[in-house]
C-alpha positions in Angstrom: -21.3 -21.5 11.4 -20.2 -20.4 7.7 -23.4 -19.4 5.6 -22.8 -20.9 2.0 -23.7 -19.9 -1.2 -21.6 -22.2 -3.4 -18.3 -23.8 -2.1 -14.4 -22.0 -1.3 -12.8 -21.6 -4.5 -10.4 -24.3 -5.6 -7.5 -22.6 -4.5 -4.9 -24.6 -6.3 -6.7 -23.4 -9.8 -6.4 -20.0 -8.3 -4.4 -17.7 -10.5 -5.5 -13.5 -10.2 -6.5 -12.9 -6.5 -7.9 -9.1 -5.6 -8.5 -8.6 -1.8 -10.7 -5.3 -1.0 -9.8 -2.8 1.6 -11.2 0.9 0.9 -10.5 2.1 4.3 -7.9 4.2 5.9 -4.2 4.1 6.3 -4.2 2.4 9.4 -6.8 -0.2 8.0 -4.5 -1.6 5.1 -1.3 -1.7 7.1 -3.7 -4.5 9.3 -4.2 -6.3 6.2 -0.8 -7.0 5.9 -1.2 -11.0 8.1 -3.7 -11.9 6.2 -1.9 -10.8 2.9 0.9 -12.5 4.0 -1.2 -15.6 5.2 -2.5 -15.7 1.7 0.9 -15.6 -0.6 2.4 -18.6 2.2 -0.6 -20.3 1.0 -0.6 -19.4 -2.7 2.9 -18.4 -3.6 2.5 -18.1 -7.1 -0.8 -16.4 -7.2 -0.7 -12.7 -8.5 -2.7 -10.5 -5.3 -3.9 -7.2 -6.3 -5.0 -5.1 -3.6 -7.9 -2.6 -4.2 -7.7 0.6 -2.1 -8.9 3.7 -1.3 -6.6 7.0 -2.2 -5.8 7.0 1.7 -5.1 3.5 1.9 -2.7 3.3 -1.1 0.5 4.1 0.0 0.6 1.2 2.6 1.0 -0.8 -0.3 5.1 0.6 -0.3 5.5 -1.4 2.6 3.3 -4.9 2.2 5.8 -6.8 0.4 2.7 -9.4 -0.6 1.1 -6.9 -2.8 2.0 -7.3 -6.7 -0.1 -4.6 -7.6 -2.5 -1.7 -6.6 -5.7 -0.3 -7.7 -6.7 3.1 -6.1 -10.9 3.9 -6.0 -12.4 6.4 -4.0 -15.8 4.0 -3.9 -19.2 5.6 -3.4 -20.1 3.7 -0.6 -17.4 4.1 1.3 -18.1 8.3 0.8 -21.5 8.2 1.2 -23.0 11.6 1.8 -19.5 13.6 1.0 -19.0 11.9 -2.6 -21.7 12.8 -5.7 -23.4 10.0 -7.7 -21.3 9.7 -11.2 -22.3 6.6 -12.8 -19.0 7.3 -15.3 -17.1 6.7 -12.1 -18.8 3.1 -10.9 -18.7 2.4 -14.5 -14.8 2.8 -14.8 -14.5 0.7 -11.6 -16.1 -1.7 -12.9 -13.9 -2.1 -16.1 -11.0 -1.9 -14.4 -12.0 -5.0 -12.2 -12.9 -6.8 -15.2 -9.7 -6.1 -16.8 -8.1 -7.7 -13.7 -9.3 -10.6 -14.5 -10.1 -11.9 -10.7 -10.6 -15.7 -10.4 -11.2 -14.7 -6.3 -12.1 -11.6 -4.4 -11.7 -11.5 -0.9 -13.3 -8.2 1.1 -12.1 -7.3 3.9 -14.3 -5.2 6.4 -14.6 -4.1 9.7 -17.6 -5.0 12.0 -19.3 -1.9 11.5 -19.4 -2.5 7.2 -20.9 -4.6 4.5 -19.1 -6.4 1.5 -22.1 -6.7 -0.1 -21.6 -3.2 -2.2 -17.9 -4.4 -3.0 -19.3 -8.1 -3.8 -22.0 -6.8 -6.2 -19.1 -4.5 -7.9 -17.2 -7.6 -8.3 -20.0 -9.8 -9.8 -21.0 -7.3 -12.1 -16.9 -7.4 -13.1 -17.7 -11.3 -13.3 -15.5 -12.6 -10.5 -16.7 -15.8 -9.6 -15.7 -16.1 -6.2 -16.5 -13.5 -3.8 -16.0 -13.8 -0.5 -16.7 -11.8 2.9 -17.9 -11.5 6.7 -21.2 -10.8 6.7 -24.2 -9.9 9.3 -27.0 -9.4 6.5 -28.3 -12.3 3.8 -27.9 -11.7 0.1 -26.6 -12.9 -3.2 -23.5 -11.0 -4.1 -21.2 -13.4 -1.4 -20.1 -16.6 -2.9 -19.2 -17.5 0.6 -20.0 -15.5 3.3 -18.2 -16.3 6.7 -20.1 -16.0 10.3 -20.0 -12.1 11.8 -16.8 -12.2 14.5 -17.6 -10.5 17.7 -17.5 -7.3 17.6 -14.6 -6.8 20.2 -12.0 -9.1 18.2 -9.4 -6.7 16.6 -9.4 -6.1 13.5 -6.1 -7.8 12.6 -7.7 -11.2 13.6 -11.2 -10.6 12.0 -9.1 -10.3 8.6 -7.3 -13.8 9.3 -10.6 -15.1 10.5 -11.7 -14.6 7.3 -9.2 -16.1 5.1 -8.8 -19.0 7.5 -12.7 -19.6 7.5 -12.3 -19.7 3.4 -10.0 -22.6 3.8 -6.2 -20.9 3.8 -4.2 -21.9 6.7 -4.6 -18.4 9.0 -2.6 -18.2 12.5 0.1 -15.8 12.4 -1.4 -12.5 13.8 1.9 -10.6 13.9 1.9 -7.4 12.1 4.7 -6.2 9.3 5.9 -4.2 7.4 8.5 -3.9 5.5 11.1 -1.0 5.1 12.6 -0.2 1.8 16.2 0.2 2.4 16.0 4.2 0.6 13.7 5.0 3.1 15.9 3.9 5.6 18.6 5.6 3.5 16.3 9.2 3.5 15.9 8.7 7.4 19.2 7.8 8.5 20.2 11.3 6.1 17.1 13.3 7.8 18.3 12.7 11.0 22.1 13.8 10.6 20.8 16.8 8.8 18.9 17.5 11.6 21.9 17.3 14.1 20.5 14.2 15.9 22.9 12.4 16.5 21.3 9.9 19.4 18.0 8.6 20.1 14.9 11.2 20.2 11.2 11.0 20.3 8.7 11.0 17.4 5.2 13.1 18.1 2.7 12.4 15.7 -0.1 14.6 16.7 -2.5 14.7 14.5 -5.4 12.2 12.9 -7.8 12.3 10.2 -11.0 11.4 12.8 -10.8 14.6 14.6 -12.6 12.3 17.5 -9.8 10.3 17.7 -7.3 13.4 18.1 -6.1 15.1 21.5 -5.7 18.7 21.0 -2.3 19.1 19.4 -1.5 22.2 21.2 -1.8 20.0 24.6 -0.1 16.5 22.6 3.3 19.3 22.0 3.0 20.5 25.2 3.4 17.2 26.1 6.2 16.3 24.5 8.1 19.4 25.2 7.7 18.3 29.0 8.8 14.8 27.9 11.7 16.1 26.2 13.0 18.5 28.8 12.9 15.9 31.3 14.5 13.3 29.1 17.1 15.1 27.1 15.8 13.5 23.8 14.5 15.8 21.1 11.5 15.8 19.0 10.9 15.0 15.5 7.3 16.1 15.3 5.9 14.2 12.0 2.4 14.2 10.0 0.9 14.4 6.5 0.8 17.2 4.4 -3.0 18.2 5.1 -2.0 18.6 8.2 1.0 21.4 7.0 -1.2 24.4 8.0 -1.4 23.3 12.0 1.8 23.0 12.4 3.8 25.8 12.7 2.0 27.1 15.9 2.8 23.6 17.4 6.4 23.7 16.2 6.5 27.5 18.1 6.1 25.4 21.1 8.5 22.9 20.3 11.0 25.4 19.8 14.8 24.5 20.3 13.6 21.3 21.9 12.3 20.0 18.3 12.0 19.9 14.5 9.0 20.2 12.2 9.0 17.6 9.6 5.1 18.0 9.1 4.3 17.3 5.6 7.8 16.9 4.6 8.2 12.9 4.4 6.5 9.9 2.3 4.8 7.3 4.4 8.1 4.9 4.0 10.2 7.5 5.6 7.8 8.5 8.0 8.0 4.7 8.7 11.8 4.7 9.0 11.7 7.6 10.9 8.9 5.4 13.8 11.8 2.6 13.0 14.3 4.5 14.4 12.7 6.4 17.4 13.3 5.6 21.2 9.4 6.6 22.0 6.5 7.2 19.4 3.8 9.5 20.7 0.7 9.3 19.1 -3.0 9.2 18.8 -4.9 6.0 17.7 -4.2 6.5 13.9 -2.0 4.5 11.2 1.4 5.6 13.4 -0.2 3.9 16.2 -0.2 0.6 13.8 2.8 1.1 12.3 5.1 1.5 15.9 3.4 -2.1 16.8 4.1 -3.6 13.2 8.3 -2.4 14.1 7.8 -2.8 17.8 8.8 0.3 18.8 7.7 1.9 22.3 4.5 3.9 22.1 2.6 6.4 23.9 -1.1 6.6 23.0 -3.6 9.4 23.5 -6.5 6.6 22.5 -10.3 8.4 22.5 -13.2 6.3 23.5 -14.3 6.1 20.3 -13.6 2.7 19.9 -13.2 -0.3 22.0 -9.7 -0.8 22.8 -9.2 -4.2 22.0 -10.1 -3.9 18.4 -7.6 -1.3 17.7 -4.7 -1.6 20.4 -1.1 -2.0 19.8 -0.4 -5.9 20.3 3.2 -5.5 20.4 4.7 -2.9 21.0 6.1 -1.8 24.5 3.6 0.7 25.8 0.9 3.2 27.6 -3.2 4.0 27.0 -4.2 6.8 27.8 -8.0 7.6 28.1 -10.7 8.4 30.9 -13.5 6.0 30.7 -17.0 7.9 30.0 -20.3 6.8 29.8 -20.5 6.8 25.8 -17.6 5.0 25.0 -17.4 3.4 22.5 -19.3 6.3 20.4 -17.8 5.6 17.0 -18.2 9.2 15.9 -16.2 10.7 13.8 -16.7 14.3 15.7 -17.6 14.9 19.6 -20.3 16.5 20.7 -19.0 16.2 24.3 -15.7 18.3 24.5 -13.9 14.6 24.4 -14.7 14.3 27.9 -12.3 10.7 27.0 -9.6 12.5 26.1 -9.4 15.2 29.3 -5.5 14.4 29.8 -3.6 16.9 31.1 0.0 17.5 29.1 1.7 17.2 32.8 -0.1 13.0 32.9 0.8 12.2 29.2 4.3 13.7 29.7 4.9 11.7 33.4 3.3 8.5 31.7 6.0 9.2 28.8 9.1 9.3 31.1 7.7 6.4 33.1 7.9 4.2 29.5 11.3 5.6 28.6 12.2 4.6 32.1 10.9 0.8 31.7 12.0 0.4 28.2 15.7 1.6 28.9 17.1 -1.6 28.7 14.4 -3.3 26.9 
């Protein structure tokens, strides 16, 4: 049942739309069916999406968006972000300058939308509307809590669909600009690859969530030497410092592109690869989105199916433990979950190359 505080907006008068999402990468590329479930519903409304700094650059390839704000929010920082009421304040003005006839939040079952709600009322939007676990005020409408288990793909269209928009394609998309596809196809000549090769993206921003790189490139150096492909190892630039020690490993059997592409030609570059490995990070999402065969170290940090690729062709690999799911950003166990030897990860690799060849 759907608590109420007032009724679903009238969505034919519904002009300026903003829908929240302060997480992650990975987070705001599994907006992207319910953004797309929105503008089939609205066409002409104007959707504004309101991100965190991470989150931003997913907006190059979620052709729904019109326009994006980037705010680092307090409470999404809490405890690693100072107090500056000159900040809030500036939020705040900038979502009354929108203008926002509706503001949906999107959340995962571990958040609130009441902070984001009461940011939005006190920009006077006059319908705001969330999933919600606790009672309060700032919700205009405030839709049932999901189970906790449903991925977070389908929580998202839960929502919209329990506001009254027509919600049931849970497909995932993106869309690639055709210069990124331009940049990659170039990248990859340049490189002297001139056939298919594997993409290792070995690192994450939950250090949790990420198997050792030095044992991920082993991994794919096995996987390459027994396949023949090379490997285009790819990440972001905070992660330039790590890398050269993993691309020593590599050696003649890859290239370092750490650091070195923008997220749509890291996306081309998934596009094109015959097998993605990764950990359970916004690659992870983006392989499923473009379908393409993936390899994931996934931790046991959170349950599988609220994460897990949907579509694409591919392997889990974990070790069940007691604490799973943890949710912890950091291990105090030695990621007993993610004991995988590079010799498993590699065989489990070849084994997906094998039953993908014809796919």
């Amino acid at each position: 049942m759907n608590r109420r505080t007032d009724a679903t907006p009238e969505w034919s008068q519904v002009r300026r739309l903003l829908v929240v999402r302060l997480d992650n990468l990975g987070d705001v590329i599994m907006t992207g069916p319910a953004l797309r479930a929105v503008k089939a519903a609205l066409p002409g409304v104007h959707l504004t999406l309101l991100a965190s700094p991470g989150g931003t650059p997913a907006a190059a390839l979620l052709p729904w968006i019109d326009e994006v704000q980037t705010c680092r929010a307090l409470w999404q920082d809490l405890g690693r972000l100072e107090f500056d009421p000159a900040r809030e304040a500036s939020l705040i003005a900038a979502l009354l300058r929108g203008a926002y006839d509706v503001a949906v939040i999107l959340t995962s079952f571990s958040q609130t939308p009441h902070a984001a709600a009461i940011a939005c009322a006190l920009a006077g939007v006059p319908h705001r509307i969330g999933e919600s676990r606790e009672l309060g005020r700032a919700l205009t409408f405030a839709a049932s809590s999901a189970p906790i288990g449903l991925h977070q793909v389908e929580r998202n269209l839960r929502l919209v669909a329990a506001a009254g928009l027509p919600a049931s394609d849970d497909r995932l998309e993106i869309r690639l600009p055709a210069a990124a596809l331009q940049a990659a196809r170039r990248r990859i000549m340049a490189l002297g690859i001139s056939g298919d090769y594997l993409l290792l993206n070995p690192f994450a921003s939950c250090p949790a969530r990420t198997l050792d790189p030095l044992r991920h490139v082993c991994a794919a150096r096995l996987l390459a030497e027994r396949s023949g492909l090379p490997v285009v190892m790819c990440g972001a630039p905070r992660d330039r410092p790590r890398a050269a020690a993993l691309a020593r490993v590599l050696g003649d059997r890859g290239v370092d592109l750490v650091g070195d592409t923008d997220l749509p030609e890291f996306a081309a570059l998934l596009a094109g690869a015959r097998l993605v490995l990764t950990n359970n990070t916004a690659a992870l999402h983006l392989a499923d989105a473009l379908a393409v065969p993936q390899l994931v170290t996934y931790a046991g940090t959170d349950l599988v199916s609220q994460w897990q690729p949907r579509a694409s062709p591919r392997r889990l690999l974990r070790r069940d433990t007691a604490c799973t799911p943890c949710y912890r950003m950091t291990c105090p166990f030695g990621q007993a979950c993610m004991a995988l030897p590079a010799e498993a990860i590699a065989a489990a690799g070849l084994e997906l190359l094998g039953d993908t060849e014809f796919a």
